[in-house]
N, C-alpha and C positions, 0 to 999 in steps of 0.2 A: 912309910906307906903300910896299910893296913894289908896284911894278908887275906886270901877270898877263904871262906872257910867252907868245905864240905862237910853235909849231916851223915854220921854214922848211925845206919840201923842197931838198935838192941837186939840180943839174940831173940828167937822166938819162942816162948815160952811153951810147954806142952799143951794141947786143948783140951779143956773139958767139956763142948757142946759133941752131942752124940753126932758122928760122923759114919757114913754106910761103909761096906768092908771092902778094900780094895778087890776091882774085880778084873777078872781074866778075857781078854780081848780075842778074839779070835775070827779070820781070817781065810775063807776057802774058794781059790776061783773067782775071785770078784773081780769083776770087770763094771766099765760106765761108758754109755756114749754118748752124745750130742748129738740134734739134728746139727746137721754142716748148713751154713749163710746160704750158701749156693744150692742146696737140699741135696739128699744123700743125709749120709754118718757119718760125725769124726768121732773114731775112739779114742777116749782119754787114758780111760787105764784099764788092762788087761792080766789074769793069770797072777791075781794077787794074793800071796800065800803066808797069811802070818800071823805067831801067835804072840801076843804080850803078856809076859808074869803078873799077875797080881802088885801093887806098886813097882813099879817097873817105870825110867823115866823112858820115853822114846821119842830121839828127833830123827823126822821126816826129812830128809836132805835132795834137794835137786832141782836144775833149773828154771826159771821161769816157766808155765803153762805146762808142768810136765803131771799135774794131776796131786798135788800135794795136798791143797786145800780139799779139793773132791773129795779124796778119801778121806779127809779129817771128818769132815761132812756126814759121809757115809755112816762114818762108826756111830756119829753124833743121832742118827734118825734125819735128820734134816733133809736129807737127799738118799735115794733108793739108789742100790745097785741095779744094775739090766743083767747080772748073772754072779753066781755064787752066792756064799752065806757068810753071815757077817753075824758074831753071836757074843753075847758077854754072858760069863758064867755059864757057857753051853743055854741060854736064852736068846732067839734071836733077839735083831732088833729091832725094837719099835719106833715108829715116827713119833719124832721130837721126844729120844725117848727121856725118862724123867732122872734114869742113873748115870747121864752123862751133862756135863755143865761144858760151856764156850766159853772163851774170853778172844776176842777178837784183837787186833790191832789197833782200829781206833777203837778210846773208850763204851763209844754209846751208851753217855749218860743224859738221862733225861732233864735238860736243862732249868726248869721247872721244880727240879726234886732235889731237896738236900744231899750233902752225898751218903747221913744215914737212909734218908728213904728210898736214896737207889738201890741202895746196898741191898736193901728190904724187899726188893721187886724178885729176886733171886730167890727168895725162901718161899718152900713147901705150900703149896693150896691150902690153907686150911690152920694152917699155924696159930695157935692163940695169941693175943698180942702179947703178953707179958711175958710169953718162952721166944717169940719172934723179936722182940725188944733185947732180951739176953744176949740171944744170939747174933745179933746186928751187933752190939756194943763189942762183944768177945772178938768180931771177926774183926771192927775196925781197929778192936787190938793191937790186932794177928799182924793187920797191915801198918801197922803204925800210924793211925788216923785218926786217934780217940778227939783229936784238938779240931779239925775239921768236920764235925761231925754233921754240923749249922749250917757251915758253908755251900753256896749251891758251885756246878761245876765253873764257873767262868770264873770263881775265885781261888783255884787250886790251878798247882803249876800240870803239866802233861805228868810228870811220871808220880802224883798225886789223882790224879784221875784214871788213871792205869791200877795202880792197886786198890780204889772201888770198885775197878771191872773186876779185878781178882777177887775182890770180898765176896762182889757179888756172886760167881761164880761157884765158890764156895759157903754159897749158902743153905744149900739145900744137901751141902752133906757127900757131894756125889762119888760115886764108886770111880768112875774115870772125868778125869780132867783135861779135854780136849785144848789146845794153846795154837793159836790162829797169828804167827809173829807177833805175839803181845806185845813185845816193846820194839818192834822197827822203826816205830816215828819219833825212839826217844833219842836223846845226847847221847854221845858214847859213854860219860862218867854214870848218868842214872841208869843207861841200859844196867852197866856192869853191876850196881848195884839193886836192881832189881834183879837179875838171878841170884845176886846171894839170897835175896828176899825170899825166892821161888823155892832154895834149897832147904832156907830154912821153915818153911811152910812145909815141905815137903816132909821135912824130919820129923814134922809135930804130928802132921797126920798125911800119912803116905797111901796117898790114893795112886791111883794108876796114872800114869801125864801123857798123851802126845801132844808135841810139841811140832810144829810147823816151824823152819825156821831159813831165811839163806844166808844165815851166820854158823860161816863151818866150826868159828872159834867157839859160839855159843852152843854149841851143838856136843861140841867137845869137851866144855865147862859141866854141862848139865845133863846130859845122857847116862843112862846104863848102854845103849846100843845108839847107832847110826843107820838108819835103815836108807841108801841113797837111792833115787827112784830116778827112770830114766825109761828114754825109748831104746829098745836092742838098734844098734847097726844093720844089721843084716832085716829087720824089717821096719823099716819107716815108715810111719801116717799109722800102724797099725796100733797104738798106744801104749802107755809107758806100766814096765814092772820093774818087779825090784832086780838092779844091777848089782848090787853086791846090800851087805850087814859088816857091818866094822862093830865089834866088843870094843868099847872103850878098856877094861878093865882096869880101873882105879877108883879108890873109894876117894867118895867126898866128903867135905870140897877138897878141890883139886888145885893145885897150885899152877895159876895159870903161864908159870915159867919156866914146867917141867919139860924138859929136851924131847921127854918122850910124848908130848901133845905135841909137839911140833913137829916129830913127822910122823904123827899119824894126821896133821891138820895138813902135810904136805902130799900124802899118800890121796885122803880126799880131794883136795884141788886137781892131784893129777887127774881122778877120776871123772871129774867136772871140767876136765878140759883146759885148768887154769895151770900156768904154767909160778909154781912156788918160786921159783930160786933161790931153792936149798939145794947146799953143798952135797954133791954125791959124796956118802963115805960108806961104810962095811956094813951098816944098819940098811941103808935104805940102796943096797947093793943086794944085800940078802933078802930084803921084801921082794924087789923086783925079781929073783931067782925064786922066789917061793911063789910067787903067781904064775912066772914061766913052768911051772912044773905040774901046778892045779888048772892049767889054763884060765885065769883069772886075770883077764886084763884091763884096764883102764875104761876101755870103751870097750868091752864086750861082755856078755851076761857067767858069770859064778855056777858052775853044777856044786860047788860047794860055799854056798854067800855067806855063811856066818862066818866073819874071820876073826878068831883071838887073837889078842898084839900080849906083848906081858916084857915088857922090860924095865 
């Protein structure tokens, strides 16, 4: 019997189309609310304080409706906050603004358009065709698409139209790279290999990423930081901030076997309520003493959220 064969991505090669310079996300006070069905407010997200590096990768982590996508939204222009300041490069920002690019979960390719001329729908106002032609070819590159280029979407598999959303995304260069669970709807083999894809993208030109995700593993694969968002206990309906910041610190990539993602993947679960069962031993005996001490617990809010791990 013939065995099934999986396609191995080539590394990514460095880019040579000009790309804008990673830029600094920043974060003061920003709250959002809703009219409530029943009229009234629901607040979604409240007292949100946070700055992201310059390439910097960052997953959003935390429950269903806890206001994840919102803020992705926010930083994007897309949707206004009702308080604080939301600023890139110390500029606020603007609606739909032009230095941040989406890629959504489903594709949203336009069925009609090859997947070079979706790709193409992504670049700059104004683009001459022959530097806009360059740069579509470079990026279907990038994603390993050069063979499909003819193809419209209904002949390309799901995580083949997933990275045209990324091309697309990346066309216009953008300083921050907003990730909406890109790949949720794919297999678990192309998810896997679509982060390598992301990281290696990332290497060649390291713009800034948040990353929306409720894959704590992918979260853990692909982060500089965990930022995990939630409602406090002690005030419910009143909307969600950030409950703690987990450092991943390890460079990538990361070997997705290493003991030490696995309890920091169990550290998050507890956070989230999920019960890991992983064996208590001297490591995650001494986390749990180290939060007892900073009062930093599972379910209640960090006066110190940024937490290094280093083992």
């Amino acid at each position: 019997m013939r065995r099934p064969s999986f396609r191995k991505f080539c590394r990514v090669p460095a880019s040579t189309v000009a790309t804008a310079p990673a830029l600094r996300v920043s974060l003061r006070g920003v709250g959002r609310t809703f009219p409530a069905p029943g009229g009234g407010d629901k607040p979604v997200l409240r007292d949100i304080d946070l700055d992201i590096r310059p390439g910097e990768i960052i997953a959003l982590l935390g429950p269903s409706g806890c206001g994840k996508s919102t803020l992705l939204r926010l930083i994007g222009g897309l949707d206004a906050a009702d308080a604080g300041e939301l600023t890139l490069d110390g500029t606020p920002v603007a609606e739909v603004d032009q230095r941040s690019a989406v890629a959504f979960q489903e594709p949203r390719l336009l069925p009609w358009r090859s997947i070079a001329r979706n790709v193409a729908l992504g670049l700059p106002r104004g683009t001459a065709k022959p530097d806009g032609d360059a740069r579509v070819a470079e990026l279907l590159g990038l994603v390993q698409l050069e063979h499909a280029a003819a193809l419209r979407p209904r002949q390309v598999s799901g995580g083949m139209a997933q990275r045209a959303s990324l091309a697309r995304a990346l066309a216009r260069g953008p300083g921050v790279l907003l990730l909406d669970e890109p790949f949720g709807a794919l297999d678990a083999l192309t998810r896997l290999t679509m982060q390598d894809l992301l990281l290696d993208i990332h290497a060649s030109r390291p713009t800034t990423v948040v990353l929306v995700t409720h894959d704590v593993d992918e979260a853990l694969t692909l982060a500089d930081r965990v930022v995990l968002l939630g409602e406090d206990p002690a005030a419910p309906g009143k909307g969600s901030g950030i409950r703690s910041i987990l450092d991943v610190g390890k460079p990538r990539p990361r070997d997705r076997a290493d003991p030490a993602l696995a309890l920091l993947r169990a550290d998050l679960l507890e956070r989230l309520g999920v019960d890991s069962h992983h064996t208590p031993n001297y490591v995650t005996a001494a986390l749990r003493k180290q939060r007892q001490q900073i009062g930093d617990q599972p379910t209640g809010t960090s006066t110190e959220p940024t937490r290094p791990h280093a083992f």
